[in-house]
N, C-alpha and C positions, 0 to 999 in steps of 0.2 A: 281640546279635551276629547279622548275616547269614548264615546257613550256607552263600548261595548254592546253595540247591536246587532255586529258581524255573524249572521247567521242563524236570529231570532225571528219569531214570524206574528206577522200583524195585522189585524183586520178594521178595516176605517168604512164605516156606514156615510155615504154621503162624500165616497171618495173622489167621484170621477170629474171634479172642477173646484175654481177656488180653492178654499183654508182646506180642502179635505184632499185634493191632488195636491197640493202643495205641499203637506207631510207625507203623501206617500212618498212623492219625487224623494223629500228627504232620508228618510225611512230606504230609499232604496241606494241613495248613494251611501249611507252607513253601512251596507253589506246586508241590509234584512229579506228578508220575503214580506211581500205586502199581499193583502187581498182589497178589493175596493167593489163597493157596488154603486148604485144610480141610478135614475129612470131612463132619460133618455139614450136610445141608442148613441147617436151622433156623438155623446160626450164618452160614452165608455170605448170607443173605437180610437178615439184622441187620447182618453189616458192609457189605452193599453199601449199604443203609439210609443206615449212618453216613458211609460216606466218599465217598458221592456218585456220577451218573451216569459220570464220567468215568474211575474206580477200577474193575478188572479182575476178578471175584472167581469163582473159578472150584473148581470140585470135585475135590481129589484126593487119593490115599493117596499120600508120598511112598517110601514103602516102597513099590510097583508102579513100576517103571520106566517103565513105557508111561502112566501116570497123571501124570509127574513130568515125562516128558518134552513130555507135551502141553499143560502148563501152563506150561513155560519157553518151549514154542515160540510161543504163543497171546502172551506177554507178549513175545518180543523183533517178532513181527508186527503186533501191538497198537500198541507204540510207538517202532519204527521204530531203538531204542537202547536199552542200560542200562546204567546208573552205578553200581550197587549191588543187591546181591542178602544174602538176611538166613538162613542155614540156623535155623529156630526150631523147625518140627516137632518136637514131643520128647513124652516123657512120664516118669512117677516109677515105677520101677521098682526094689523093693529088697527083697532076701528074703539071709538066710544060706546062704552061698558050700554049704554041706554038706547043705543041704534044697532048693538049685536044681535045676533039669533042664537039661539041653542047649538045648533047642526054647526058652524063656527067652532065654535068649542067644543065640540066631543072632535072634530076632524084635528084643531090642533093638538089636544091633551094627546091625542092615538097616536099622532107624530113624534110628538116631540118627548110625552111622560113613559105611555104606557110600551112603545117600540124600544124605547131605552131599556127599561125596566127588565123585559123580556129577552134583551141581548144579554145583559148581564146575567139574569141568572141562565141564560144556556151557556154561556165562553166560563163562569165562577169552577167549576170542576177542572178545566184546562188549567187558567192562570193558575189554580194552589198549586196544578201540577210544576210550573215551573216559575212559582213566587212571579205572579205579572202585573199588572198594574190594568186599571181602567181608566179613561179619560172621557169625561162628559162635556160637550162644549155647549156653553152657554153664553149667556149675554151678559153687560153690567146692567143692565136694566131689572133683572131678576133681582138686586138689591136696594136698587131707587128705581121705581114703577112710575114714569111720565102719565099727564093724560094721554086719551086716546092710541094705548098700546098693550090694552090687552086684544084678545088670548096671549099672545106673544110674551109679555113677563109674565102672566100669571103661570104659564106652563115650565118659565126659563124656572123661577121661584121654586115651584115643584122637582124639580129636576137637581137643586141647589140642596134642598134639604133630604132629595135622597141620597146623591150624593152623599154626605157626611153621614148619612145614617147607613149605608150600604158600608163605606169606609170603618163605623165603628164595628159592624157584622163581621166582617170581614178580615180585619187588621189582623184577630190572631191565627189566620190561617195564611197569613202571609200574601195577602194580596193587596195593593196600595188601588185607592179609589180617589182621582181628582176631577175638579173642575176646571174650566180654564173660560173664562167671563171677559167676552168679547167687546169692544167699543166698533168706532168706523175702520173697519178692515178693506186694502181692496177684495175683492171677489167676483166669481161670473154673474153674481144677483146685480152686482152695482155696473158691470159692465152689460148688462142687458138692459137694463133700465137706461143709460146714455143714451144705447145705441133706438129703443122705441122713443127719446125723447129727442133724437137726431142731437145731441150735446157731445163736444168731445168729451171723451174719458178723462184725461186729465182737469176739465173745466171743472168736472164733478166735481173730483177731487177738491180741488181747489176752495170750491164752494162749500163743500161738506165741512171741510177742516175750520173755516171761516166762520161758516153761519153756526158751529159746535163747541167754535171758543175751545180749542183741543190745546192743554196747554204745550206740547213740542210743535203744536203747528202745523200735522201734517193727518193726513190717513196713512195706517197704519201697513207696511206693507205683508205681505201673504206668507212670505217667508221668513218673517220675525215669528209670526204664530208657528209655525212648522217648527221653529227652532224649539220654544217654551214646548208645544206639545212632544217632539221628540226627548228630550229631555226628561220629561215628567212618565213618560213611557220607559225610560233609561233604567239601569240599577243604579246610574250615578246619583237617581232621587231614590233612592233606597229607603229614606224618613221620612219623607214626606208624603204623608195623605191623608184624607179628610178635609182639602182644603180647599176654597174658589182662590185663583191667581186673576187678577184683572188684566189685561193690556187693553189697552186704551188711550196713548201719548198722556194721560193721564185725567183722561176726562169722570171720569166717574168721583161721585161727591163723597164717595164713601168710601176707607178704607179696608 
């Protein structure tokens, strides 16, 4: 299938490893222009590697507004348009509701609610300009909340009901608004954790899929999500938005 993205340009927060290099990589073999940001150097030096001289890759905390905002501006003057923008920035944060602190919570919500928030309404004037789409990446857990995992769903949760609410703002100017609601994915979060727990990566795996009762059996790999995300970023989903999509081998209890 042609996604028709030959020539569209894209910006993914939280590009420069795992689920968020892994769409750009894709996003770049469809013919697009990507932009990606990230904190660490190390990792932005590796995806600008991977995805070529003509890919954007730039340094920022998107929790700093003046960092967020200099990455969204550099990519809409970079290329001149955007069709799609990817909120991925995130991280695992989960401890018991009765042993958290405040400062926990204001640090995730600014990551994960209020930086989102803030990208879309700066990229919402671009996309009408070229009917785009927005992609939030979230978790399944934002729909069944385990113990001992908030801030983490409560912020995925928030993220979920803007989503749809931004989707209904938005739909009649032509801009499509999704979610895409994560299970066990690989990632460089999961391969950093191996590597300080001295485990192979694959044992992880192994174990993760195992002790998760995942029912295909497996973790999910990096480039199945690239595919759903590029997709949902496509005109080929042209109808579709306002909506969370799970992947998960199909662990989540909820449809």
């Amino acid at each position: 299938m042609d996604l028709e993205l030959r020539d569209k340009a894209f910006l993914i927060t939280g590009g420069t490893d795992g689920l968020g290099l892994a769409l750009a990589k894709t996003l770049v073999r469809e013919g697009a222009q990507v932009a990606v940001c990230g904190r660490d150097q190390a990792r932005l030096e590796q995806a600008a590697s991977a995805l070529g001289p003509e890919a954007l890759c730039l340094r920022a905390d998107v929790s700093h507004e003046a960092e967020l905002d200099a990455f969204i501006d550099a990519s809409l003057e970079n290329f001149g348009r955007l069709d799609g923008a990817v909120n991925n920035a995130g991280r695992s944060s989960g401890t018991a509701i009765a042993n958290s602190v405040d400062q926990e919570w204001r640090d995730d919500y600014e990551l994960k609610v209020i930086a989102a928030i803030h990208l879309a309404r700066r990229v919402l004037p671009a996309l009408e300009a070229t009917r785009g789409a927005l992609v939030n990446v979230l978790a399944i857990m934002a729909r069944s909340p385990s113990a001992n995992s908030t801030p983490t769903t409560a912020s995925r949760a928030a993220g979920l009901a803007f989503t749809k609410a931004m989707a209904n703002e938005v739909g009649p100017r032509g801009v499509r608004v999704n979610a895409i609601l994560i299970g066990f994915i690989e990632s460089g979060q999961w391969r950093r954790r191996a590597e300080a727990a001295q485990t192979k990566l694959e044992d992880l795996y192994a174990g993760m899929a195992k002790g998760s009762n995942i029912p295909l059996g497996r973790v999910g790999r990096a480039e199945e999500f690239a595919d759903l995300a590029a997709f949902l970023l496509s005109p080929r989903a042209s109808y579709i938005t306002g909506v969370g999509i799970s992947i998960d081998g199909g662990l989540s209890p909820v449809i």
